[in-house]
C-alpha positions in Angstrom: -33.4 -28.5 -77.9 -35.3 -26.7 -74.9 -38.6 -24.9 -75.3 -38.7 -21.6 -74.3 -41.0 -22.4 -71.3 -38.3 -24.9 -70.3 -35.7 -22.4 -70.9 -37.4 -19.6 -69.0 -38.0 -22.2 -65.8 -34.3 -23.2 -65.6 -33.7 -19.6 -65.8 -36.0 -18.9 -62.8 -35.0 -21.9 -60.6 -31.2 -20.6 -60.7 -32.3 -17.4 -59.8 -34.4 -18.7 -57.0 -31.1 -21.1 -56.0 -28.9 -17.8 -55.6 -30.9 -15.9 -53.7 -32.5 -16.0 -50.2 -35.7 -17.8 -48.8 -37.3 -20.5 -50.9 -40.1 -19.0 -53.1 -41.5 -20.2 -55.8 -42.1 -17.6 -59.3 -45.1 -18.1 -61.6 -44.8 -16.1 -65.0 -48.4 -15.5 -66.4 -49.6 -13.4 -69.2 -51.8 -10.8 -68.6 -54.5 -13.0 -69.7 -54.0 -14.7 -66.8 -52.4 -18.1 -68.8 -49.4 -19.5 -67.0 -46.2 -19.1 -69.1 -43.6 -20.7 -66.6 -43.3 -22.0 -63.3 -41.1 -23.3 -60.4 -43.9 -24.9 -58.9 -43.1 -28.6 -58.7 -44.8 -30.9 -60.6 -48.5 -32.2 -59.7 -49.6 -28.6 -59.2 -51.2 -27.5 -62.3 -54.2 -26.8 -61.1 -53.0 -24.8 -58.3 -50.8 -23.0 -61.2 -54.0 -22.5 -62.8 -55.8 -20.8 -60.6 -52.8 -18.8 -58.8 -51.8 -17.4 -62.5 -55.7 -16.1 -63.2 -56.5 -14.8 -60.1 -53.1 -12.8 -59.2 -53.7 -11.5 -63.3 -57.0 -10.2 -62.7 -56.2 -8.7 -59.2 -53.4 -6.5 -60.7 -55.2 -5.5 -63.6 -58.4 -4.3 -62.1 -56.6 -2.5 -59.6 -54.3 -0.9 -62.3 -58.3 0.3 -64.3 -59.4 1.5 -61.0 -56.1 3.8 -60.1 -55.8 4.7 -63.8 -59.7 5.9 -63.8 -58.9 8.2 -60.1 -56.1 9.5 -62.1 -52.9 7.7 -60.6 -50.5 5.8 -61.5 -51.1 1.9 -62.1 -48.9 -0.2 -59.0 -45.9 -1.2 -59.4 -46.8 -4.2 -57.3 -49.7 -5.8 -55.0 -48.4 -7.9 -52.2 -50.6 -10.4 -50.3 -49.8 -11.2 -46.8 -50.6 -14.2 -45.2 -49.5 -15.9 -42.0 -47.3 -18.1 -43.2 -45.5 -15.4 -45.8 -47.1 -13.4 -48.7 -47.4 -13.7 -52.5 -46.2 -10.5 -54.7 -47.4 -9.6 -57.9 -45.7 -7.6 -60.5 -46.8 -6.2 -63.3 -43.8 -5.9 -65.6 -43.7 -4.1 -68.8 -43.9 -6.8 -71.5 -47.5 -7.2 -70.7 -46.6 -10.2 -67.9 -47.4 -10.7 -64.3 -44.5 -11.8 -62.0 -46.1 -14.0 -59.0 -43.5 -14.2 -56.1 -44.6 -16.6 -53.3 -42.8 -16.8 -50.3 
């Protein structure tokens, strides 16, 4: 029998398989804790780190809107040069991370 973790990466990866591009999805609880991945393996660290600091980006910007009386965002994306990382606050109190 699968965990869930395992269950929710399979889920991702065939998601990630029928769609365009090649990105990788990190689910992370608002605590910043990675929850699942499609990362491959040796990265954990990277994971880690990614999960924490994409976590605490969305939720101070969400207690800075909130306190100038908007709306928290529906998403923050990050561009680089090589593509951009997207983070998602969804409503059960997790943080998509989209890298592409």
């Amino acid at each position: 029998m699968s965990s869930i973790r395992e269950e929710i990466e399979r889920k991702l990866k065939e998601k990630l398989a029928s769609g365009p591009g090649k990105g990788k999805i990190i689910v992370a609880s608002t605590d910043g804790l990675p929850i699942a991945s499609t990362l491959p393996e040796g990265h954990s660290q990277d994971l880690q780190e990614l999960s924490a600091y994409s976590t605490q980006i969305v939720k101070q910007v969400k207690r800075l809107l909130n306190e100038m009386g908007y709306a928290g965002p529906k998403y923050i994306q990050i561009k680089t040069e090589d593509g951009s990382v997207l983070n998602i606050y969804v409503r059960s109190n997790k943080v998509v991370i989209y890298i592409s």
